[in-house]
N, C-alpha and C positions, 0 to 999 in steps of 0.2 A: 764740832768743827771749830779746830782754833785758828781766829782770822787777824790777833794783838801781830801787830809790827809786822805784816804779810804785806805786799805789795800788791793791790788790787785793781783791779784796771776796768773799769764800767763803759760799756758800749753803750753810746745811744743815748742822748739827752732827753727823752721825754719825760711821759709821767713816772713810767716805771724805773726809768733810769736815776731819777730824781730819789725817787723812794728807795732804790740800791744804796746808793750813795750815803743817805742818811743810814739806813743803817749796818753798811759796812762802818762808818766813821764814828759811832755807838761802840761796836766794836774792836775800834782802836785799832783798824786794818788802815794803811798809807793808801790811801783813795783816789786815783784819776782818773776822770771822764773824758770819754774823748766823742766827738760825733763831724760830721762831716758838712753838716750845716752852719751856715754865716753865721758867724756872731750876734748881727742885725736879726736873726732868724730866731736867734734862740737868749733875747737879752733877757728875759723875765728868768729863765731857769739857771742861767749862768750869776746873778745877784745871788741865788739863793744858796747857790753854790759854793759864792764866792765868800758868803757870810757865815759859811760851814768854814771856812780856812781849807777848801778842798782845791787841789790843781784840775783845770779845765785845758781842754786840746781840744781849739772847732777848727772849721775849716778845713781838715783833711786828716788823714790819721798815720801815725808817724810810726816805722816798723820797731824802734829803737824801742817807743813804748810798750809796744806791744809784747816784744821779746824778753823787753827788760822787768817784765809782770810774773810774779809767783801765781795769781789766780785772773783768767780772763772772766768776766762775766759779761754775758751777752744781752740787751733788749729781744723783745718780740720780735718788731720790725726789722731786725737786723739777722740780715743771713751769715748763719755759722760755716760756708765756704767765700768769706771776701777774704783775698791775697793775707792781710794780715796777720788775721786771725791762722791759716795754714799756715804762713811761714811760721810763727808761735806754738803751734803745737808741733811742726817738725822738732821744732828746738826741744819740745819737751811740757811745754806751758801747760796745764789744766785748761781746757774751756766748761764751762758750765751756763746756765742759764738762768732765768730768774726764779721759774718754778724750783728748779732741782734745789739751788741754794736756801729757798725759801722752804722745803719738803723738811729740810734737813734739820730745822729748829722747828717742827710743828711734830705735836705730839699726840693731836688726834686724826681722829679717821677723816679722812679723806675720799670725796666723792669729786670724780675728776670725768665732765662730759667734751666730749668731741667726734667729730665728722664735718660734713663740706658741710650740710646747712643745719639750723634750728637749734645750734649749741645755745645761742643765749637766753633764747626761749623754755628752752628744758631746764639750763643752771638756774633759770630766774624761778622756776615752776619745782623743780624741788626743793629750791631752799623754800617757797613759800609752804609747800606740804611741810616738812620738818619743823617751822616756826606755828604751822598749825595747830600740828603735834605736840607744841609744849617745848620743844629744841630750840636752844639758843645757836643760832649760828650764822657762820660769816660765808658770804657767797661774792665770790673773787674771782681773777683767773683775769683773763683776757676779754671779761666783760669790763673791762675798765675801773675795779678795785684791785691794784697789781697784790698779790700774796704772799711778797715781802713787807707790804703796810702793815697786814694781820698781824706778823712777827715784831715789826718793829714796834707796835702800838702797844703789845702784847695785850692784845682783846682775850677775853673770855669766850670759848665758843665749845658746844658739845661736838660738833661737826663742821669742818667745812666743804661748800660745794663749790668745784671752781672750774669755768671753761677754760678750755686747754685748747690751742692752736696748733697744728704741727709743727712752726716753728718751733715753736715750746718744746715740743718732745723731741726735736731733731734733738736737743742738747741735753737728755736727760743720761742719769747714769743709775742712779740707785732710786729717783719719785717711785713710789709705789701706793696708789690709790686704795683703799679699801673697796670701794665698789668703782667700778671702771665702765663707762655708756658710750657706748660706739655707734652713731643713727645714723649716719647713711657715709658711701663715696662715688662722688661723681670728680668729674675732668675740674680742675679748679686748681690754681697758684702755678701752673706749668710757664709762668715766665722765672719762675723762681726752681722749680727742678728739672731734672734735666730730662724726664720721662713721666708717664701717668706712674710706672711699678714705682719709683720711686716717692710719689706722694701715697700711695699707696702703703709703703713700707713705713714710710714717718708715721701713719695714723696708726699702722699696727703695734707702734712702740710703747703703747699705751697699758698694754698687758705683760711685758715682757717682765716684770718684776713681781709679777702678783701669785699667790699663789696657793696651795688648796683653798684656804677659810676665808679668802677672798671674793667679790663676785662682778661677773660680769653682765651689763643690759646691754644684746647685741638686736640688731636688727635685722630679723632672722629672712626679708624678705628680699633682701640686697645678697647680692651672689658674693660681690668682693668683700662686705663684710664677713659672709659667712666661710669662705674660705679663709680667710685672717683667722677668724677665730677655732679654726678647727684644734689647734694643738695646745690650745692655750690651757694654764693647770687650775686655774679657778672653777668656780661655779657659774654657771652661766644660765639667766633666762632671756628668754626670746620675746619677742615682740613683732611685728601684730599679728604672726600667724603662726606661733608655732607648730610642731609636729606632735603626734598624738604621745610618742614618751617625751617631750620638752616640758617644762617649767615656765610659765612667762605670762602673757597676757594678752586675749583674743581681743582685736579690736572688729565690731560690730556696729556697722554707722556710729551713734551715738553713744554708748555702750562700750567701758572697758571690763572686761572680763577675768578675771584674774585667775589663774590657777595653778597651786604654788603647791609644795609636798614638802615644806620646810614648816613645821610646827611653831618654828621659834619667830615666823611672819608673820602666818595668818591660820586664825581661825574661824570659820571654817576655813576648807581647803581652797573650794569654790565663792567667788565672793564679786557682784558686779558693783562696779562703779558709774556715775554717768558724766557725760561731757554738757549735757543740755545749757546748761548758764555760765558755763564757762566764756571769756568773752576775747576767743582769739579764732580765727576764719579758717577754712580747707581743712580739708583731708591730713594734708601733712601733718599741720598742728594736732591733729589728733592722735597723728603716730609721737608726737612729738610729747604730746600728754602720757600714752600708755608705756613710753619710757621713764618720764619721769617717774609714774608712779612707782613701777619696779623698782625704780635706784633709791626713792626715798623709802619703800620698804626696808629694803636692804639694809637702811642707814638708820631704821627705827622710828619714823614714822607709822600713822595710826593709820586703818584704813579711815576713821571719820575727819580724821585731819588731813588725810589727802582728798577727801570728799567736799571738806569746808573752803579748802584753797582751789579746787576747781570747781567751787560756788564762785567764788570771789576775782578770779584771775582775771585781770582787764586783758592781759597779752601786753606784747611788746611796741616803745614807738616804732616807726619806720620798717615794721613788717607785717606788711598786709593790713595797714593802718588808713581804716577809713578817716578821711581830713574832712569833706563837707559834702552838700549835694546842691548844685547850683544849677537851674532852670530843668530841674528831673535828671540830671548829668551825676552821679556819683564819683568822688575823685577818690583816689587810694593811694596810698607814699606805701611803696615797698623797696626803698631805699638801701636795705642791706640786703637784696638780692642781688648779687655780684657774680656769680656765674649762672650759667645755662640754665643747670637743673633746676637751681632758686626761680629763675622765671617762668620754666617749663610750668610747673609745682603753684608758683600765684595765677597763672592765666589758667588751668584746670579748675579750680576754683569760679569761676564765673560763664555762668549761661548766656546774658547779654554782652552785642559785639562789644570790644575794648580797642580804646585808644592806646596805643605803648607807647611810652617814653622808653628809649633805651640811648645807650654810650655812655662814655666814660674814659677811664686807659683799661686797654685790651690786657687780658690777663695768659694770653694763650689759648682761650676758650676759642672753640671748635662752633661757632656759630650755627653751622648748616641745621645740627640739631636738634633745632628749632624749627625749623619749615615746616611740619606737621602742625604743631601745636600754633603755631603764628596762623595758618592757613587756614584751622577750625573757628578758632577765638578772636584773630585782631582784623579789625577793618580799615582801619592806617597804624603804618610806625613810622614816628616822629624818634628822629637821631640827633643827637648831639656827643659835641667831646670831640676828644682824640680816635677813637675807633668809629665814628660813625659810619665812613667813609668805605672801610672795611666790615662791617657790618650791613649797608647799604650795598655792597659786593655780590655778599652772602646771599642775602633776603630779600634782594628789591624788586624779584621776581614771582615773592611768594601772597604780595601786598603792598599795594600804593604808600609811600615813600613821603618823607617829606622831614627835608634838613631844616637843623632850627642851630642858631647862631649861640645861646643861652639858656638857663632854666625859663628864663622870664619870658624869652621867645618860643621856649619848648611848649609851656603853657598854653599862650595865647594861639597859638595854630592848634594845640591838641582841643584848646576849646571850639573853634571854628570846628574841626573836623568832625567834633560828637554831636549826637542826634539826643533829641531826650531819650530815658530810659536806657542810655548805655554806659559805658565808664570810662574813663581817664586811669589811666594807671601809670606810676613812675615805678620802671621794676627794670631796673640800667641793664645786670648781666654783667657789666663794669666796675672797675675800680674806682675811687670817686677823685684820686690823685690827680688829674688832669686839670683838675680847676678847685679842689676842696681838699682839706685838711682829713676827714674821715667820711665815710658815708652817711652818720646822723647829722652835719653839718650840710649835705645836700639834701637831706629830705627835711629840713628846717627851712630849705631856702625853696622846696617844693611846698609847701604848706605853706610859707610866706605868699609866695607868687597865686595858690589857687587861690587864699584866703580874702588876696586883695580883688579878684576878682567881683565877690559880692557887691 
């Protein structure tokens, strides 16, 4: 892809936009960024910008630019239907993304995980299988190493594994993963499409380029995934229950089971794994492990080096992350729980009553969905944010109630409300927009507030 004397036009000042930027301007492409936050908002990225000799547009984004750009490239956070961007590709303009441009200069294999929950958990858990194995590689994506740094750095790497957002794939055109992992869909980002089929269709976009020698880890327990992947031309194994002619891997409480008819995988055919010392909580995480293992085989991992890395796997922060245990009170940040199913999925997890922290900004999530699960497992929900209000609508007949002003205040009533031997959980269901920068920035300020507790 020749990008010398092209006019290039980068959406979206963040991290990944920052890393565009550099190395579109390596590549000798006429480089401007444009983003629609204040100047005051974004003065540490615009120096760095500014010291590339790159043109910057904040404050609002201006159609001339847009139109007048030979390649748009788009951030994450930034949706590829704003007025601009369509009136630009009426005209004609290219839009692309940062994956696809980043695909485009990478010359190895490609393990690319996404669905609504446990992406970062899985990308983190196979690259560590793969590095256990003796694999050098880079694990990126939309866990917050963007996959144009891989490129621009020009790292070394046998493989890379990378979370993929739907965003991400709304703007893909030729990305083509070698092994492709689909773990679940539920109702999530519906402020941003304009139907569930439509988030539905983004996540299936994942496969659409792959093809025989290719393979896919689907999750064969989920209906929407498994109708997505009916047509798809790769190989496919299943997880955690496949069918007696599927390929894939039984999961059995503790116990991943693997049973594969690919010689060039595993030998034997039949071959158990265990989760026992693995150090990440629920059921989920377990399906979220016998994914991984699949996709790290796939990618040429050992079965003892994916054994030695679910020896060793702490799990991730701010999901399902035990913080302390203060007067027999257990507290847990499960901070990147941001829709429904993610909270459904932490509160199955626990026997004794729980305190919920929940709100945030409202993502479309369909709240009701919860009354079950609320009704078995929570003894108070403690709301904050933007949606509490609306949440409190929903629920406040399913469980005593009770508005908190801030984290700090969300805390200290969740402390009053817990008994010994029960739990505090922060697991929103929300976006953390309303008052925080990202969700690991609110479960830093939930671990700050329990920790001062003591």
């Amino acid at each position: 892809m020749n990008l010398a004397g092209k006019k290039v036009l980068v959406v979206g000042l963040g991290r990944t936009g920052l890393a565009l930027a550099r190395f579109l301007t390596k590549r000798r492409a006429a480089v401007t960024v444009t983003d629609t936050a204040h100047e005051t908002t974004l003065r540490d990225q615009l120096q760095i910008i500014r010291d590339l000799g790159i043109t910057a547009e904040v404050g609002q984004h201006r159609d001339a630019t847009f139109e007048g750009a030979d390649l748009i490239v788009i951030s994450p956070g930034v949706p590829h239907t704003i007025e601009p961007i369509l009136r630009a590709q009426k005209r004609g303009v290219p839009v692309i993304g940062e994956i696809e441009l980043a695909a485009r200069f990478i010359d190895k294999p490609i393990v690319a995980v996404t669905g609504t929950n446990g992406k970062t958990t899985t990308t983190e858990l196979i690259g560590a299988m793969l590095k256990s194995s003796g694999r050098h590689v880079f694990v990126g994506g939309n866990i917050g190493n963007p996959l144009i740094g891989y490129v621009e750095e020009k790292t070394s790497a046998n493989v890379i594994v990378a979370e993929i957002s739907s965003f991400q794939l709304d703007t893909i055109k030729y990305f083509k993963p070698k092994v492709s992992v689909l773990l679940n869909i539920s109702a999530d980002h519906l402020d941003r499409y304009p139907d569930m089929q439509a988030y539905i269709q983004s996540k299936g976009r994942i496969f659409e380029n792959q093809q025989a020698e290719d393979t896919a880890v689907l999750n064969g327990s989920d209906a929407r995934v498994r109708a997505l992947s009916e047509a798809i031309a790769c190989k496919k194994l299943i997880y955690p229950t496949p069918l007696d002619n599927e390929a894939g891997a039984i999961l059995k409480n503790n116990e991943i089971i693997l049973k594969l008819n690919d010689d060039s995988m595993l030998r034997p055919h039949v071959c158990i794994l265990n989760t026992d010392n693995a150090g990440f909580l629920g059921q989920h995480n377990r399906e979220n492990a016998s994914a991984a293992t699949l996709a790290a085989l796939a990618a040429g991992a050992t079965v003892n080096g994916i054994q030695t890395a679910l020896n060793h796997f702490k799990g991730a922060a701010h999901r399902l992350e035990p913080i302390a245990t203060i007067n027999n009170v257990q507290y847990f940040n499960d901070s990147k729980a941001t829709n429904v199913n993610a909270v459904a999925r932490a509160l199955e997890y626990f026997s004794q009553p729980v305190v919920l922290i929940m709100g945030g900004r409202d993502k479309g999530s369909d709240f009701a969905e919860l009354k079950a699960v609320i009704q078995k497992h929570v003894k108070t929900l403690v709301l904050m944010g933007e949606a509490a209000d609306r949440i409190g609508a929903v629920l406040g007949q399913t469980t005593s109630v009770i508005m908190a002003a801030s984290m700090r205040d969300a805390v200290a009533k969740a402390r009053r409300a817990a008994e010994p031997a029960e739990v505090v959980l922060l697991s929103p269901g929300c976006a953390s927009f309303d008052s925080y920068d990202n969700y690991a920035q609110r479960g830093d300020d939930f671990r700050q507030e329990v920790l001062a507790l003591k």
